[in-house]
C-alpha positions, 0 to 999 in steps of 0.5 A, a space after each residue: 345169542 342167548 348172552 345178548 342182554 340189550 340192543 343199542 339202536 342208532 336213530 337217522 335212517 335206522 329208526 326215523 327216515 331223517 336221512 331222506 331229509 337230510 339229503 334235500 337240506 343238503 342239496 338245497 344248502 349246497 346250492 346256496 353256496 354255488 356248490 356241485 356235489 354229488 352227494 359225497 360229502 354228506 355220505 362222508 358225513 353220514 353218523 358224525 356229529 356236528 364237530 367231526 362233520 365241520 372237520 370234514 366239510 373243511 378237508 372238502 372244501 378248504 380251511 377257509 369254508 363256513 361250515 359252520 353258517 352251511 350246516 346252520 343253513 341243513 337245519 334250518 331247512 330240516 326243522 321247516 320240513 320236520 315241523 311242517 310235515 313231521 319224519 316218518 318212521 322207517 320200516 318195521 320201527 315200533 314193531 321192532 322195539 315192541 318185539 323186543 320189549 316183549 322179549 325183555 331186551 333192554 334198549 337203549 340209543 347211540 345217536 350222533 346228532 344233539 340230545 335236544 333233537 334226538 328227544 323231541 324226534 323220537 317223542 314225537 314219533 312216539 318211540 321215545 319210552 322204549 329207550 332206557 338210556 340215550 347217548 347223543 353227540 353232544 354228549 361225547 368229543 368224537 362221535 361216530 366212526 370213534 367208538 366213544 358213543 358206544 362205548 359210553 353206551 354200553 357203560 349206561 346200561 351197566 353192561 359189557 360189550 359182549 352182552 350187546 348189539 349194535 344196529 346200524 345204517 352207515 359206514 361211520 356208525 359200524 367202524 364206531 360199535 365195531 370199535 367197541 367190540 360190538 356184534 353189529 347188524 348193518 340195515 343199508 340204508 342210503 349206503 351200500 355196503 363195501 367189502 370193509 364193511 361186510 367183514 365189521 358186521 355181524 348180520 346184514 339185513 334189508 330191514 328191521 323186521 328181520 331182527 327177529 330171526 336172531 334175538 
């Protein structure tokens, strides 16, 4: 691992536990709507950007959906909890990137959801000046499992694909650094890992803290 130059974080359910959140919002939002649904369609969701889940939320549930008016409705009901009682911080977050600042790792962040939100979470979580760059999903055309954002990634830093690793949550996130020929270290968060997914993955740990056997 002694070419490794950078490590590109995702941030929902890697850094920040908004994923926890985003399942309430989406329960709540689903029953609005007199919806039944097993948590499906948000694992489908998972790592995409606001473009590719309308897409999504249509092939589920019929051209003639409003996904539009229902993900307006998740964020509402993720910016009252976001505001009244904040995000926590995922396991071994802060200590992880300081590790790696330590180290002369550079950093930088592959979210899919909006710039606008990415930074005033991370600011708020006090985790935002680690990041030398930050691509978001308003930032590309197809976010994850597209390997745009991480293409675009890497280009920020000035790097190639081999001088980089991935670290990942969900099934979308690693076909899109796995696309962009990125080694990628999966932290399972709300979804297991299949067989597919095992064979696109480079390490598979339980959480951030255990990075430091490899860089």
């Amino acid at each position: 691992m002694k070419n490794i130059k950078a490590v590109i974080f995702d941030m929902d359910g890697i850094l920040l536990d908004t994923e926890t959140i985003c399942d309430k919002t989406w329960q709540m939002a689903l029953k609005d709507f007199n919806i039944i649904d097993n948590n499906d369609t948000i694992n489908k969701c998972r790592g995409t950007n606001k473009t590719d889940t309308i897409l999504i939320l249509k092939q589920y549930f019929g051209q003639n959906f409003n996904a539009e008016t229902f993900l307006t409705k998740t964020s509402e009901y993720f910016h009252k909890i976001e505001f009244e009682h904040g995000i926590p911080l995922m396991p071994y977050a802060k200590e992880i990137l300081e590790y790696l600042k330590e180290k002369n790792y550079r950093i930088a962040l592959a979210s899919s959801t909006r710039y606008e939100s990415v930074k005033r979470q991370l600011t708020n979580a006090g985790l935002i000046d680690f990041f030398e760059t930050i691509t978001t999903g308003d930032m590309v055309n197809h976010s994850k499992p597209d390997p745009e954002i991480y293409q675009k990634a890497i280009k920020s830093l000035n790097l190639k694909p081999e001088d980089c690793i991935a670290v990942e949550d969900s099934p979308n996130g690693i076909k899109s650094a796995f696309a962009a020929n990125l080694k990628v270290i999966m932290i399972p968060d709300k979804i297991q890992p299949t067989e597919e997914i095992k064979q696109k993955t480079f390490k598979i740990y339980k959480n951030l803290s255990e990075i430091k056997e490899l860089l």
